[in-house]
N, C-alpha and C positions, 0 to 999 in steps of 0.2 A: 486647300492645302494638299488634299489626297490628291488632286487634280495635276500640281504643283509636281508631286514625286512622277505620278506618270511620264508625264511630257518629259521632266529629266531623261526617265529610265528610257521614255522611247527615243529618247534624241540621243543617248549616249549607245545605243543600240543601234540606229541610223548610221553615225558615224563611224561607230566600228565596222558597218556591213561596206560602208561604203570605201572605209580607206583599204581594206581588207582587197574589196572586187579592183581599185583604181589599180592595184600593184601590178604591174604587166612583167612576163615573161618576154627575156629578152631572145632572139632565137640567135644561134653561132651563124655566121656565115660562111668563113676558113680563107683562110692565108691567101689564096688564090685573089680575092675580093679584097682583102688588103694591102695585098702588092702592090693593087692596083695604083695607087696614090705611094707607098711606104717603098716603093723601089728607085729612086729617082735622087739625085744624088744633092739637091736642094732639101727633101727632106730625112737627110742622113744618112741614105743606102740603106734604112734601116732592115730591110727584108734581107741584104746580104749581110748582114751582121747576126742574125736571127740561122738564115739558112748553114754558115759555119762554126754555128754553136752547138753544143752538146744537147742544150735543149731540143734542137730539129731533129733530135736521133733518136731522143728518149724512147719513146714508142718502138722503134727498130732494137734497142737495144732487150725487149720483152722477148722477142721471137729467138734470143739464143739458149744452147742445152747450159748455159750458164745460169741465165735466170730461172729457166724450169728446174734447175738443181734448189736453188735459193728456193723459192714458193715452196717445192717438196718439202726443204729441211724445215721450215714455217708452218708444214703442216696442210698445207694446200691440196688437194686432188684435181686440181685444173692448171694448167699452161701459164706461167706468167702473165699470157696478153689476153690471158682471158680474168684474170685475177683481180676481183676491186684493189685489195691492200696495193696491189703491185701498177694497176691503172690510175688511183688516184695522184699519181706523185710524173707519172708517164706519158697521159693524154690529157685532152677535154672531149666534153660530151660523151662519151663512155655513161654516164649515168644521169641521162637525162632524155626525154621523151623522141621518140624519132623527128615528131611533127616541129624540133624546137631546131632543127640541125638542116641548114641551109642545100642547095642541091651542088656548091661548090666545099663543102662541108667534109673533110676526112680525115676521122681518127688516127691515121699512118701520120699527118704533120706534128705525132706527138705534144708537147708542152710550148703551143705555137701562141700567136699573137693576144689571142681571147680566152689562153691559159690565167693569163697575167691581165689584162686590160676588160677581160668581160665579153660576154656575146655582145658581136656588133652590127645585131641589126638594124637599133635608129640611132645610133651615131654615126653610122656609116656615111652618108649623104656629105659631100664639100660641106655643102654651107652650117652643117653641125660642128664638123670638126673645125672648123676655121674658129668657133667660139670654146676655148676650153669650161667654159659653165653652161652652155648649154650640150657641149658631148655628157660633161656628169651627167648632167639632168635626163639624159637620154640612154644609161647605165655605161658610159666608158667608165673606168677604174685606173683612178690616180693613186699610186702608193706613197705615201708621207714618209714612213718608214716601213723601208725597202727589207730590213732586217727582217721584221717581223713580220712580211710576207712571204720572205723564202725561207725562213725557218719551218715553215709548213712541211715544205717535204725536207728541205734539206736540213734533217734532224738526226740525232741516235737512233731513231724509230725504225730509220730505214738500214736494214741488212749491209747496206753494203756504204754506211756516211762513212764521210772523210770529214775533218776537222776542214774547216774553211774559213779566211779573211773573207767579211761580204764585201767589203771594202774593194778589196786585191779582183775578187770574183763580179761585179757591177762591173769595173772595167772593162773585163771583158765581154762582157754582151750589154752595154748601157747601148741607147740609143736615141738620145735626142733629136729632134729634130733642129737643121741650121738654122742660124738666127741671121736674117741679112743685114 
C-alpha cells in the first residue's frame, strides 16, 4: 500500500515535470516574414489592411511630446516608448527575451500580425498554415470572441479610450482570407 502512494506521488510528479518542460516558447518572427504569404490578393491583401490601419502606427504614436505628456501626468519618469503601461497596449516583444525575437523582428511595426495571432515561429511553414488545427497546435491564435480580446487594450484603462462599436471597429481592419 505504502508502495502504492509512492508510485502515485512519483508519477503525478513525472507528469507535471514533464508537461511543464513539453510547453515551448514560441519565438516572434515580424511582419516582414508574414507578408510573405499575407500580402497577395487571394489571401486578402491582408498585410495592406494591417499596414493602413492605426494598429501599424501604434508604436510611432509613443515617440510624440503628446504621449510623453500623458506617461508624465501617469506618473511615469520615462518616455512613452519606453514605458511598459504605455508598450503593452503599443508593441509586441517589448517584454520578452531577446533570444525569443526573430532577426526580421521590430518593435517599430507596433501592434502587428503576432500582436493578435501569437509568435509565429512553427506555424509559419505553408504546410501548417494550410491546416487551421495544426497552426493552433503550433501556437497561431484564433479569437472566438474578438470583443474580449480587444478590450485588453481598448479599455477605460487607457489615458486616452474612446467609446468604440467593436463591431463598426473589426470592419475596419478584419481580414480574412478569400474563399475560392
Amino acid at each position: 500500500m505504502l508502495f502504492n502512494k509512492y508510485f502515485l506521488l512519483l508519477t503525478f510528479f513525472l507528469i507535471s515535470y514533464l508537461t511543464i518542460h513539453a510547453q515551448k516558447e514560441y519565438s516572434f518572427i515580424g511582419v516582414k516574414d508574414c507578408a510573405m504569404c499575407h500580402k497577395t490578393e487571394k489571401q486578402g491583401l491582408q498585410l495592406s489592411i494591417w499596414q493602413n490601419s492605426k494598429h501599424a502606427k501604434a508604436y510611432e504614436t509613443l515617440k510624440t511630446e503628446e504621449a510623453d505628456a500623458i506617461a508624465k501626468e501617469k506618473g511615469f519618469n520615462t518616455p512613452a516608448v519606453e514605458t511598459f503601461d504605455c508598450l503593452k497596449c503599443h508593441a509586441s516583444g517589448y517584454n520578452v527575451d531577446a533570444s525569443l525575437l526573430g532577426s526580421k523582428f521590430k518593435i517599430e511595426d507596433g501592434v502587428q500580425c503576432e500582436t493578435c495571432h501569437g509568435p509565429g515561429s512553427d506555424y509559419k511553414p505553408l504546410s501548417i498554415m494550410k491546416d487551421r488545427q495544426k497552426s493552433i497546435e503550433n501556437g497561431l491564435i484564433y479569437h472566438e470572441n474578438l470583443e474580449d480580446f480587444c478590450i485588453g487594450c481598448h479599455n477605460i484603462e487607457s489615458p486616452t479610450h474612446v467609446p468604440m462599436d467593436f463591431g463598426e471597429a473589426w470592419e475596419l481592419i478584419k481580414h480574412p482570407v478569400k474563399k475560392d
